[in-house]
C-alpha positions, 0 to 999 in steps of 0.5 A: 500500500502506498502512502497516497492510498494510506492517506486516502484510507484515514480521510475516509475513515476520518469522514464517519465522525463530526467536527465535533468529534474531531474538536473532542479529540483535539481538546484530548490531545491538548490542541489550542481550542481543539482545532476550532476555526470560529464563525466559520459556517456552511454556505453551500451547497446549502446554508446550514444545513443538510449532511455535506462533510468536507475532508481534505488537505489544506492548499492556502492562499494569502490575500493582502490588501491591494494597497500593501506595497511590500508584500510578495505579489503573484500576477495570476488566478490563484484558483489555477494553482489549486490541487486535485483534491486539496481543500483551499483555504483562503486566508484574506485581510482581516474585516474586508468588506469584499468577497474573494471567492465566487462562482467563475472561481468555484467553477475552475476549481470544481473542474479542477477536483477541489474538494471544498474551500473554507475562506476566512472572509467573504465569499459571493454569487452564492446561487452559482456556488450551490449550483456547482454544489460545491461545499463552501465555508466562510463568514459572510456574503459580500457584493463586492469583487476583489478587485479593488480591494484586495491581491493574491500575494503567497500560496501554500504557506502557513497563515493564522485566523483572524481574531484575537485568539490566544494562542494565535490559530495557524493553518499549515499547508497539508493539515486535514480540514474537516467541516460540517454542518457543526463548523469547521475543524483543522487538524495538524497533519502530525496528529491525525492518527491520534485524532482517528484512534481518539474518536474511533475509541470515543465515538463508541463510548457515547453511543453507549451512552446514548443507549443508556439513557435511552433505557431510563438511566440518568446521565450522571449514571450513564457517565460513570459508566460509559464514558471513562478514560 
């Protein structure tokens, strides 16, 4: 077995648990915040709702005010550098009014293979984004293009989510993104397997949990039984 289809193995397995579960793990392991990319909702193929999963590695994109003179710069579509399928996550200014991803682009990356985009910022043209039904996480909705407001400037470098988060919320290049209708969760590469044996091992615990309950035990009875460790 080679490590592309080892990983492709843990991916899918990693699909059958939530980002709640996976939050859980993380919290376990002693990851800031469990992971946890806060405000960061579904947008498509549906508004909060629905059973759409995203799973996949981080390609991301840097955007920078279109004033910063000092910045690297890249004269081309970022969308055209996108791997098959990677998850891009953009990271943009923070409070930008525009939106930086929107239906020509997602129709590229659709072509393309891209499993999914989480954009730390806005995104628009939503009704040709659920067209393309193609899982889409971000903050808000803008009318407005990038084009005056914001630049591509470095790809597939680390970069940090706005907010004042102590300890700051990095993500890495090839760090697992897992989002649903929960939210978003991003999982360094090195922990994976930890995360997978942490939820495969939890996971049971709370079904029988809920199957205590649902015989008539309290939840403080159920606890003390089932969830240990």
């Amino acid at each position: 077995m080679t490590d592309d289809n080892s990983v492709y193995k843990k991916l899918e397995l990693l699909k059958s648990f939530s980002a709640c579960d996976v939050a859980d793990a993380l919290l376990r392991l002693k990851h800031p915040l469990g992971g946890y990319l806060p405000d960061i909702v579904m947008f498509s193929p549906e508004y909060q709702s629905g059973d759409t999963k995203l799973v996949g590695p981080v390609y991301t994109v840097k955007l920078v005010p279109k004033s910063d003179t000092t910045s690297p710069k890249i004269d081309k579509s970022y969308v055209d550098t996108v791997p098959s399928g990677s998850v891009v996550f953009l990271s943009t200014p923070q409070n930008s009014v525009n939106a930086v991803w929107g239906g020509l682009m997602n129709t590229r990356a659709k072509i393309l293979g891209v499993r999914g985009v989480v954009v730390d910022g806005r995104v628009r043209d939503l009704d040709e984004l659920r067209s393309d039904e193609t899982p889409v996480f971000a903050r808000a909705v803008s009318i407005l293009s990038s084009r005056e407001f914001t630049r591509l400037s470095e790809l597939n470098i680390p970069v940090t989510l706005n907010g004042n988060h102590d300890p700051p919320i990095k993500i890495n290049p090839d760090d697992i993104i897992l989002a649903d209708l929960n939210g978003v969760v991003c999982i360094p590469k090195d922990l994976l397997d930890q995360v997978l044996d942490s939820c495969e091992k939890h996971t049971v615990m709370d079904k029988n949990l809920k199957n205590a309950l649902y015989e008539g035990m309290t939840l403080t009875e159920a606890k003390s039984i089932h969830r240990k460790g």
